[in-house]
N, C-alpha and C positions, 0 to 999 in steps of 0.2 A: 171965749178963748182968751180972757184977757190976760190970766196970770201964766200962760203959757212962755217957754221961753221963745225970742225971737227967731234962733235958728230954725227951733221948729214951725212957728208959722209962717217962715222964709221958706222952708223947704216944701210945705205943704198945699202952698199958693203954687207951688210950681210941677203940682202932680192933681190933676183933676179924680183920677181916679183914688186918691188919696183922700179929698180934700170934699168927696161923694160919701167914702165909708164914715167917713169922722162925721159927718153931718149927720149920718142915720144911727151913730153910735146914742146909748142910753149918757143921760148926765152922769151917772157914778163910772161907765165906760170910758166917757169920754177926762175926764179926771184923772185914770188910771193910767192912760196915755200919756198925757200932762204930766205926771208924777214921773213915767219912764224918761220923758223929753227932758224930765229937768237932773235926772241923776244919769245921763247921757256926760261921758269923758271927753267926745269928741265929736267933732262934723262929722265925721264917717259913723259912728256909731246913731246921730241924729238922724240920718241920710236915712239909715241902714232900719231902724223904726217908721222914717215914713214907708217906706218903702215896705215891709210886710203889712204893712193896713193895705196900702195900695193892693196887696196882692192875698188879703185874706178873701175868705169867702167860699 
């Protein structure tokens, strides 16, 4: 997770259930993520990505 933007791994340390799916995410998954996290405009738009992983399934 390291090229990750901070927000997002600020926000995703603070959602376990977030921070569960990302882990079981495949490498090219988890990437794809990372890609949305970093063309993210805003906190609320950051938020707003952790938060439907948290809640996919």
């Amino acid at each position: 997770m390291t090229d990750a933007p901070i927000g997002f791994l600020m926000a995703i340390s603070q959602n376990q259930s977030a921070m569960d799916r990302y882990s079981a995410l495949s490498k090219p998954q988890r990437q794809e993520l990372i890609d949305r996290a970093k063309r993210a405009s805003s906190r609320r738009e950051m938020q707003q990505i952790v938060d439907s992983l948290a809640h996919e399934g």
